[in-house]
VEXKE-581771 format. One record per residue: residue number from 1; y, x, z of N, C-alpha, C in turn; chain. Coordinates in steps of 0.1 Angstrom, whole numbers. Atoms other than C-alpha are relative to their C-alpha. Example, Ala and Ser with C-alpha at 12.3 -4.5 7.8 and 13.67 -1.06 7.14 Angstrom:
residues 2
   resi     n.v     n.u     n.w    ca.v    ca.u    ca.w     c.v     c.u     c.w   chain
      1     -12       9       0     -45     123      78      12       9       0       A
      2     -11      -9       0     -11     137      71      11      -8       8       A
END
This chain:
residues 93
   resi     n.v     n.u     n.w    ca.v    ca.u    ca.w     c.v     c.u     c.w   chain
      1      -9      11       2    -269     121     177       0      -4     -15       A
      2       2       7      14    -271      97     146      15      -4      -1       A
      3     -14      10       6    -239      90     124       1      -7     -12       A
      4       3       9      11    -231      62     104      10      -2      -9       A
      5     -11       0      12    -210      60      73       0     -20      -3       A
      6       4      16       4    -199      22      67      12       2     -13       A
      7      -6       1      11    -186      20      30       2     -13      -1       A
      8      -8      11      -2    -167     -13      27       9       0     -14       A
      9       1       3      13    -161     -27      -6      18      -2       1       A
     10     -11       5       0    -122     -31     -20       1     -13       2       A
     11      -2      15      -2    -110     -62      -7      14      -1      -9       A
     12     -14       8       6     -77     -79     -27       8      -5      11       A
     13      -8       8     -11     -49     -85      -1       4     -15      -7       A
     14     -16      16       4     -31    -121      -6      11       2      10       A
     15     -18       0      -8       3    -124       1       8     -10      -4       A
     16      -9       9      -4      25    -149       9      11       2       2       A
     17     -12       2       2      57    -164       0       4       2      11       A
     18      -2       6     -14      75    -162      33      12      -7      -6       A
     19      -9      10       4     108    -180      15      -9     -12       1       A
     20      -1      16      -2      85    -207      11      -5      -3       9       A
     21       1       8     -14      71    -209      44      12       0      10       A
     22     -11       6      -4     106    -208      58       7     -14      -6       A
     23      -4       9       5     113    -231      35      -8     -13       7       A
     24       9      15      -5      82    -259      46       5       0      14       A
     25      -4       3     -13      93    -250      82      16      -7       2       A
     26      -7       7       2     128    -265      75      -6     -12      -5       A
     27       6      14       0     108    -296      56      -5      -4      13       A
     28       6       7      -6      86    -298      81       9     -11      16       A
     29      -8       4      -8     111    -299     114       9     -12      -6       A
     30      -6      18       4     133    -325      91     -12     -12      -4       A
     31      11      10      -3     102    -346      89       0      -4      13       A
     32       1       1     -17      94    -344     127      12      -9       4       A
     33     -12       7      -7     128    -354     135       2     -18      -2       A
     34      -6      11       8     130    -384     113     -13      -6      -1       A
     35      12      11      -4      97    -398     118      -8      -2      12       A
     36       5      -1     -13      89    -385     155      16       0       7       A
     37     -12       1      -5     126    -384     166       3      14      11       A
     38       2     -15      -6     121    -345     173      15       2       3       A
     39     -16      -3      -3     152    -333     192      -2      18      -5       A
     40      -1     -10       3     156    -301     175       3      16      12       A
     41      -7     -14     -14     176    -278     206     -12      -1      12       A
     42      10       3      -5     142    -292     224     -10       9      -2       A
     43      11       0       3     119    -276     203      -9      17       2       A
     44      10     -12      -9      94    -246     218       3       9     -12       A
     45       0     -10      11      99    -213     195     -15       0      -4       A
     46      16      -1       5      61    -210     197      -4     -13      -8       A
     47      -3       9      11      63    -245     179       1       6     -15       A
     48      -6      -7      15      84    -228     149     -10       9      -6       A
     49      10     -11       9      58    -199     147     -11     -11      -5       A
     50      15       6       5      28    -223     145       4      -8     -11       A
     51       1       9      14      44    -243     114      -1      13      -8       A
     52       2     -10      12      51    -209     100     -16       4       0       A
     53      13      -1       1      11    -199     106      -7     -10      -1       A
     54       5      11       7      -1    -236      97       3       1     -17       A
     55      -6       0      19      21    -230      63      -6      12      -8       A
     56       7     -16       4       6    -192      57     -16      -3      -2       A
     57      12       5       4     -29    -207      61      -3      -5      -8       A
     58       1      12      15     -27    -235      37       1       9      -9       A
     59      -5      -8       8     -11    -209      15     -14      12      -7       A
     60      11      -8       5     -40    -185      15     -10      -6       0       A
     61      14       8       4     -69    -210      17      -4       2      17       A
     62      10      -3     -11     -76    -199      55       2     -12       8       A
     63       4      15     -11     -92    -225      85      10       8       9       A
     64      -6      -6     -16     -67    -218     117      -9      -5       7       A
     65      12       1     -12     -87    -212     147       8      -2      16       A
     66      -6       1     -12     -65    -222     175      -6     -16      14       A
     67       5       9     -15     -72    -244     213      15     -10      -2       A
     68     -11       8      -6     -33    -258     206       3     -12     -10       A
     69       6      13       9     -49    -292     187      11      -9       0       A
     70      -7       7      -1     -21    -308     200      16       0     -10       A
     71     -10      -4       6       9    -290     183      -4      -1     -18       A
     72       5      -1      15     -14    -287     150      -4     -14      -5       A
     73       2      14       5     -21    -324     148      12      -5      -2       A
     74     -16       3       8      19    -330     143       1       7      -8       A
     75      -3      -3      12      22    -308     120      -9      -5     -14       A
     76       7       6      15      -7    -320      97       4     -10       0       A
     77      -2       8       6       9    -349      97      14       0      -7       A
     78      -7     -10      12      33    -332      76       0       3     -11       A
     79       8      -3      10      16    -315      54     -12       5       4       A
     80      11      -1      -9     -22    -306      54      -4      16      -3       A
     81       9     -15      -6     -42    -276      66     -11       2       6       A
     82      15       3      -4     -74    -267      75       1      10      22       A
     83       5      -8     -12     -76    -259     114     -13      -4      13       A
     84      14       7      -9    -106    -260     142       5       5      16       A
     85      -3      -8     -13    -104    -251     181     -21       9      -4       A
     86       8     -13      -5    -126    -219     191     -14      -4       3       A
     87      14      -2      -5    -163    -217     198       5       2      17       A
     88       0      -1     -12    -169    -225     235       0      15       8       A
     89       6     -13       0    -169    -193     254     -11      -3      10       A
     90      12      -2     -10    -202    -187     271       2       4      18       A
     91      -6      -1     -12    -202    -192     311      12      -6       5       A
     92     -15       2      -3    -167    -208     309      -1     -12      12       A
     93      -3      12      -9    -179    -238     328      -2       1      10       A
END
C-alpha cells in the first residue's frame, strides 16, 4: 500500500465584518422596498441569507456560485457583487 503526505501551504483566513453585513442587509431591504415596493413581512428568509452571502462575497473579493440568478440580480442592483450560476452538470439533460 502507497501513502501520501499532502503538505499544504499556510493560507491567511479573511474575516468579515458581520455588523456590516447586517448592516448592508438593512440598506439593502430599505432599498428594495423603496424602489421595488418590497413588502417586507413577504420577504423569503432564504432571501435575507442571500444578501447576507452576496455582502460576505463582495467583502472578501469572492465570485458567488449560485443557480438563484433571480434573487442575485435584485440585489446587484443594490449594491455590486461578483456572482455566476454552476457549470452544467454532465448528463443533466
Amino acid at each position: 500500500m502507497t501513502e501520501f503526505i499532502l503538505v499544504l501551504p499556510a493560507v491567511s483566513r479573511q474575516t468579515i465584518s458581520l455588523g456590516a453585513a447586517w448592516e448592508a442587509l438593512g440598506t439593502t431591504l430599505a432599498a428594495l422596498v423603496e424602489e421595488e415596493g418590497l413588502v417586507l413581512s413577504e420577504v423569503r428568509r432564504s432571501f435575507v441569507f442571500d444578501i447576507l452571502i452576496a455582502r460576505s462575497c463582495r467583502e472578501i473579493g469572492a465570485t458567488l456560485v449560485s443557480r438563484n440568478s433571480t434573487d442575485l440580480s435584485r440585489i446587484a442592483k443594490v449594491f455590486s457583487f461578483d456572482f455566476v450560476a454552476p457549470y452544467p452538470i454532465r448528463g443533466a439533460d
